[in-house]
Backbone bond lengths (Angstrom), bond angles and torsions (degrees), N, CA, C in turn:
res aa  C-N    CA-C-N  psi(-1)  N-CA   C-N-CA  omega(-1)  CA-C   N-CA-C  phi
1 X - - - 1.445 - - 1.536 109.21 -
2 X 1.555 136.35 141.29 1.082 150.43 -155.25 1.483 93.42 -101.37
3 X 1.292 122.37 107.69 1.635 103.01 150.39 1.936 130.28 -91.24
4 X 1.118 87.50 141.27 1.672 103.04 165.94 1.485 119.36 -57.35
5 X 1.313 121.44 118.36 1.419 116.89 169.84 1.801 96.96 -104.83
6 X 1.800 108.28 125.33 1.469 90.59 176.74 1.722 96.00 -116.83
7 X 1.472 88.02 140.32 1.639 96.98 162.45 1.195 148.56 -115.73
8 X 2.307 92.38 55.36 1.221 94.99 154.32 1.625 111.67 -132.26
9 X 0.953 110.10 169.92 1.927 110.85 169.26 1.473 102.25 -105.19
10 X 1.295 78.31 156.20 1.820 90.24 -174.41 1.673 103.61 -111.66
11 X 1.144 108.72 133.70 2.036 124.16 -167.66 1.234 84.40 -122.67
12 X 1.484 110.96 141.91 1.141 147.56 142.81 1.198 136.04 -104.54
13 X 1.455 123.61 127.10 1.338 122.18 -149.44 1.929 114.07 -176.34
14 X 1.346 99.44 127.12 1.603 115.48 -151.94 1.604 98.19 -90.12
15 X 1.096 125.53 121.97 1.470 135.70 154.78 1.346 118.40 -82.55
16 X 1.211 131.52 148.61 1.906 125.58 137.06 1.200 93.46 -45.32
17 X 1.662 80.15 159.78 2.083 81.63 165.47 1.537 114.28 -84.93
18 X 1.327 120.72 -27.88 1.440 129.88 175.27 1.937 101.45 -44.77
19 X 1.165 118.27 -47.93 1.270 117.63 -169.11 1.637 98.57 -82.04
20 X 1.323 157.51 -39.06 0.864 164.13 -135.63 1.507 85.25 -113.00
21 X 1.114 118.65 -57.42 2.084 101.83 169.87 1.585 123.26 -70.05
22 X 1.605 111.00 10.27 1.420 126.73 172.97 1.787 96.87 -90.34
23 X 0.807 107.23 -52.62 1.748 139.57 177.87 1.422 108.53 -43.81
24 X 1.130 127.73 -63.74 1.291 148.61 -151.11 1.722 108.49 -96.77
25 X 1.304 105.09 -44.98 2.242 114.84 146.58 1.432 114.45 -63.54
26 X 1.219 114.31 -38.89 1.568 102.32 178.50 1.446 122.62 -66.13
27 X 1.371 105.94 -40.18 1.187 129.17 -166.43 1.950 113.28 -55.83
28 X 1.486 77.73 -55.42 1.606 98.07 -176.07 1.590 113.11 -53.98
29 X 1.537 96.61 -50.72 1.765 100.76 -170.11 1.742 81.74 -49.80
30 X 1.603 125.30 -41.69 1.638 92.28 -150.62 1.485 90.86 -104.78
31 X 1.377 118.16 50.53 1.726 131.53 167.11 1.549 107.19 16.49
32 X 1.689 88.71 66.65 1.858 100.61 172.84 1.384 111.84 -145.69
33 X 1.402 111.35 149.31 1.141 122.43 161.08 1.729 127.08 -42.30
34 X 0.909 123.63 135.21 1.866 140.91 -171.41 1.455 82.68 -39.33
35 X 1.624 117.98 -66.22 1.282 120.12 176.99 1.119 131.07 -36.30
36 X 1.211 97.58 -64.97 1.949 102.79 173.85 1.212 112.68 -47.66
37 X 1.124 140.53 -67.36 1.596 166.60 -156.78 1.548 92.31 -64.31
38 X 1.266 113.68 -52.69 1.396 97.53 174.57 1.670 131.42 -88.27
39 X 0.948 118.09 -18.81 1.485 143.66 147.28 1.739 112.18 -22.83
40 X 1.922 87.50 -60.14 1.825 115.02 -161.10 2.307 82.51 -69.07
41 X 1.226 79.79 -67.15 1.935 88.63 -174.26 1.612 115.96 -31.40
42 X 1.684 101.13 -49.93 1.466 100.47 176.24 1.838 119.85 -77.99
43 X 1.152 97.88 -7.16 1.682 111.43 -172.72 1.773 98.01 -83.80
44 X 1.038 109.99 -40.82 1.681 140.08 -161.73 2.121 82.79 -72.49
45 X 1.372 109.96 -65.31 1.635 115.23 -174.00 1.284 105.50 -42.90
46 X 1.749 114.38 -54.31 1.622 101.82 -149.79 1.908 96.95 -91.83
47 X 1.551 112.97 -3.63 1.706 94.02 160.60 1.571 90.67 -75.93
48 X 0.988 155.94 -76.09 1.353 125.00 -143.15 0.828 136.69 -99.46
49 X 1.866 104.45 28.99 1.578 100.84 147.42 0.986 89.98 -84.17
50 X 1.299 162.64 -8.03 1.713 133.06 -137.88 1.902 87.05 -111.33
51 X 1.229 106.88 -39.32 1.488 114.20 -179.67 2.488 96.34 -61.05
52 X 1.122 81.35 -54.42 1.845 68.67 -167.65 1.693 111.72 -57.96
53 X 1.416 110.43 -15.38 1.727 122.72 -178.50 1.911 88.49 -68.86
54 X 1.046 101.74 -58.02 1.476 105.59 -154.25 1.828 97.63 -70.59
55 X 1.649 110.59 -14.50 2.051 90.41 -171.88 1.846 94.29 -84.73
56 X 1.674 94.79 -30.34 1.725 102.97 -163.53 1.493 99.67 -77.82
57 X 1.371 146.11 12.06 1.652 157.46 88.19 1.120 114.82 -10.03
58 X 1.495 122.87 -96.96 1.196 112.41 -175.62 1.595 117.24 -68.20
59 X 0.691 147.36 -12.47 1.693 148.30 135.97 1.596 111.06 -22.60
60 X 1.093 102.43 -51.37 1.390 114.25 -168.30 1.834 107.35 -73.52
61 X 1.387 100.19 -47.75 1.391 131.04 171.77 1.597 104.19 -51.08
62 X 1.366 130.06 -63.46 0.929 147.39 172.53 2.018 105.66 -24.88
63 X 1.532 81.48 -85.44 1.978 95.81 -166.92 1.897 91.48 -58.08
64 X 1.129 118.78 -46.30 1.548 98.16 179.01 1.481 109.16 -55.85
65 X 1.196 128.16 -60.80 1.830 124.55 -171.77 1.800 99.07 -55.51
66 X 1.401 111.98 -20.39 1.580 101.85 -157.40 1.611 117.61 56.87
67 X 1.373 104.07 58.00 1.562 105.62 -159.78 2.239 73.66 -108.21
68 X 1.300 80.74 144.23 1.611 93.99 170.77 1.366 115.87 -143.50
69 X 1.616 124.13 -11.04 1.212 118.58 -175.77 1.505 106.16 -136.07
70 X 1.268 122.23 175.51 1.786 126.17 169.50 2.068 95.11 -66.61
71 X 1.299 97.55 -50.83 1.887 88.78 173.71 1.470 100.96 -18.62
72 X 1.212 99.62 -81.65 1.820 132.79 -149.65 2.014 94.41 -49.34
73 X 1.248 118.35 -13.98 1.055 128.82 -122.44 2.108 73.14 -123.60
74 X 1.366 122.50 -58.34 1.144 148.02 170.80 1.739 112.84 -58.96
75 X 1.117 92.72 -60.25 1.667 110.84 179.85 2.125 97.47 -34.08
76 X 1.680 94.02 -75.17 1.701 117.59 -162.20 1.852 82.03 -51.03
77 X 1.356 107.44 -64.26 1.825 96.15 -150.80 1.522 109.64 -56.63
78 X 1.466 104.02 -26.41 2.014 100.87 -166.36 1.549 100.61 -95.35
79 X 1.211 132.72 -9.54 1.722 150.02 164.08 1.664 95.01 -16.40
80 X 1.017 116.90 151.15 1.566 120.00 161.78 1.596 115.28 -95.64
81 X 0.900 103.63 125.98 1.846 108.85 -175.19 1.240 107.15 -96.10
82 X 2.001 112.21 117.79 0.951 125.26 -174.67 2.303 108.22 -90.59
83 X 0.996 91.06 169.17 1.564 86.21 -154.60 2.187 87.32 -122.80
């Protein structure tokens, strides 16, 4: 007998219905499954945390270099690196 390996899990998970008819219009305009759509939404979340990790980095990067302009920005990368 052949077994099936499946690779997905199945979540369960309670909406209002008000939000679930937010859900169910969104979905459609982008002609997808509840799954997909929510999949795409949660796929969509963890790029932008990973994008706000990486600005609140260079932010950080920023006030330490005291970088304020694309110059400042030119200056550090074309710098000669002493060894």
């Amino acid at each position: 007998m052949t077994q099936i390996v499946r690779n997905t899990q199945v979540v369960s998970v309670s909406f209002p219905k008000k939000t679930v008819e937010k859900l169910d219009k969104a979905r459609k305009q982008r002609s997808q499954t509840r799954s997909a759509f929510l999949k795409f939404l949660l796929d969509k979340e963890v790029e932008d945390l990973r994008w706000e990790k990486i600005f609140k980095t260079g932010e950080r990067i920023k006030r330490k270099m005291k970088i304020t302009s694309e110059e400042d920005i030119n200056r550090i990368l074309h710098a000669k690196q002493t060894l």
